[in-house]
N, C-alpha and C positions, 0 to 999 in steps of 0.2 A: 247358398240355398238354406232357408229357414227348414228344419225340421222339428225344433219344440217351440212351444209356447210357453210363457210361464204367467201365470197370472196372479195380480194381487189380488186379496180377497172382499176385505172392505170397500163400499164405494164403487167395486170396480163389479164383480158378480153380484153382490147381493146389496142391500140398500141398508145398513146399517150403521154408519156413519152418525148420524142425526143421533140414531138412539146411544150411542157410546159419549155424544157430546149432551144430551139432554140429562143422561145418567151420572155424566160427570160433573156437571152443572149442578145438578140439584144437590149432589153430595157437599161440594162444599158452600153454596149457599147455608148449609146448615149450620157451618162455622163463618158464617157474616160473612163469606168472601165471592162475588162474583164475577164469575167467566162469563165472558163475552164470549159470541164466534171471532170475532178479529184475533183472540186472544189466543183460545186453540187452532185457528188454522195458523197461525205465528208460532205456537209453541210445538203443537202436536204434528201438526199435517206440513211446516217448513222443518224444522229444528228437529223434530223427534226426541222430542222432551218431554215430561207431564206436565199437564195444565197442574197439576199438585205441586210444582215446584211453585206454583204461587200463596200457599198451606205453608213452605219451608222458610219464604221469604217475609212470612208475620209473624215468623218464630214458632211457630210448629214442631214440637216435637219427630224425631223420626219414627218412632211407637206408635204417636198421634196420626202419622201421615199412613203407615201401613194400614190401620184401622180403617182409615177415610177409605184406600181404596178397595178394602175388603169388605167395606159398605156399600161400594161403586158396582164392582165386579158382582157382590148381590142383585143388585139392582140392577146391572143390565144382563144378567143372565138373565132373571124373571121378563124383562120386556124382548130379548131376544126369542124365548120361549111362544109369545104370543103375536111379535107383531114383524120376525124376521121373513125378507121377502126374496127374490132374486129380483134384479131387471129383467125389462122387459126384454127379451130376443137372448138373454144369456143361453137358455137351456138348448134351447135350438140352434145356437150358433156351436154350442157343447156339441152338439151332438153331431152336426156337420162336418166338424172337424177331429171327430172320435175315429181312430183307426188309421187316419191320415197324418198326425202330427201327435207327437208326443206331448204331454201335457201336465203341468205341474202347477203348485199353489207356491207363492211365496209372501206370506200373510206378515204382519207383524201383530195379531191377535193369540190371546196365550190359548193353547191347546183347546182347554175347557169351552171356550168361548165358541172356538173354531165346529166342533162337535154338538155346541148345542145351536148354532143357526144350520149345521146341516145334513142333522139329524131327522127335519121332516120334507126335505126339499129333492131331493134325491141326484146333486149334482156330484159328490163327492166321487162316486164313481166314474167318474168322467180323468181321473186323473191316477198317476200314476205316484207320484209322488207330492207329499204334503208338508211344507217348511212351517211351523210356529216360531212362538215369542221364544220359548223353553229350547230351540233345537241351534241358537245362536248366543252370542256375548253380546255385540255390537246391534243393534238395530238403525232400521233406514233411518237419516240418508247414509249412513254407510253402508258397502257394498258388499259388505261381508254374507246376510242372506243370498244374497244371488250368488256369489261364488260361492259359497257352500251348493248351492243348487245346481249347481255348472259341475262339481265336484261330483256329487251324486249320482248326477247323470251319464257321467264320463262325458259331456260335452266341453265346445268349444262356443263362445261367447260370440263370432260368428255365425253359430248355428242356430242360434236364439231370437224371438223378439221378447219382449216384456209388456206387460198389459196394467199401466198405472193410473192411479187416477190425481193423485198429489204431487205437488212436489219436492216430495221429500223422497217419493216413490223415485220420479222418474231421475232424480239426481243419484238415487243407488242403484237401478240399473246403469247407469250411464257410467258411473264409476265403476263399475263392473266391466265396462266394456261391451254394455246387450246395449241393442237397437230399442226403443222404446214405443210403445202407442201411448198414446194416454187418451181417457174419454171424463172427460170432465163429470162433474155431477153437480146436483143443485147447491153442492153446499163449496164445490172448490171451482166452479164454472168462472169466476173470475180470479183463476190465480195465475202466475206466470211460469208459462209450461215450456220455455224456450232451451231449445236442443231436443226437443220431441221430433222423432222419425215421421210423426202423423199423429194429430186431432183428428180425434173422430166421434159423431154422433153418439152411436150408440155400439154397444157390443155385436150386431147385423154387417156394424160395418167392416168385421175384420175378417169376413169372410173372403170380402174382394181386396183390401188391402193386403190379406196374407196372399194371394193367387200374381199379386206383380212384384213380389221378390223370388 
């Protein structure tokens, strides 16, 4: 019997994805180097790497690379301040499921970040417990966030499903040992999500998918 949820955050509630890759984009464009999307959803969204490791491989300094991403993390705090959104049916599937299933975040965004997309959205409350970049070593695709999560909660991986949208996502719940959904988005709608418990549309749909486990 499913009794939490865990959810990731980017991609998956709020729509921020795009702006994390636009911000990181333009950053190092500043230093002649361009990211492609083929190249971060390869690096970032399979591997779980920084697209900045391609800063390290034109010889880049590692002073020089810390600096890029403290120009990055500038820059996408300032457009998460204006232009962070939730999906559509999140809040209400939120809330549906509020009181009847426990419910967690397991992000791989750093604190800051996490605090300033939802900060004017009012989901946060919806969850009981909240994993960052800061509250782990390892980040996805290992499975180290979610067992920590699993830890936490005093659960059994069993008793979980996972709400991913990448996968890098659904390869660290899986190594976890959690059942996985994943709901694609416009920017990983074509990646390959095989060993997924269920594709699904939208975040509306795990209303009825969480009701037949």
């Amino acid at each position: 019997m499913v009794e939490a949820i865990l959810w990731d955050n980017d991609g998956v509630l709020v729509d921020t994805e795009r702006l994390f890759f636009e911000s990181t984009r333009t950053t190092l464009a500043q230093v002649d180097i361009e990211l492609s999307l083929e190249q971060f959803l390869e690096l970032s969204m399979r591997q779980g790497r920084s697209a900045f490791d391609l800063a390290a491989e034109r010889g880049w300094a590692q002073q020089q690379i810390a600096e890029m991403k403290h120009e990055r993390d500038r820059l996408y705090s300032e457009m998460l301040r204006v232009q962070a959104r939730a999906f559509p049916g999140v809040r209400e599937t939120l809330s549906a499921l509020h009181g009847r299933m426990r419910m967690a975040v397991v992000t791989s965004s750093q604190r800051q970040h996490f605090d300033a997309i939802h900060a004017n959205l009012g989901l946060a409350a919806y969850f009981e417990l909240v994993l960052a970049r800061e509250d782990y070593r390892r980040t996805k695709p290992h499975p180290e966030p979610y067992l920590l999560a699993l830890e936490r909660l005093e659960m059994t991986a069993e008793q979980c499903l996972a709400v991913e949208d990448s996968e890098r996502g659904l390869a660290a719940a899986r190594a976890a040992g959690i059942r996985c959904l994943v709901i694609p988005n416009e920017m990983t709608r074509n990646c390959d999500f095989q060993g997924a418990t269920a594709i699904l549309p939208s975040a509306a749909a795990i209303l009825e998918t969480v009701s037949a486990f």
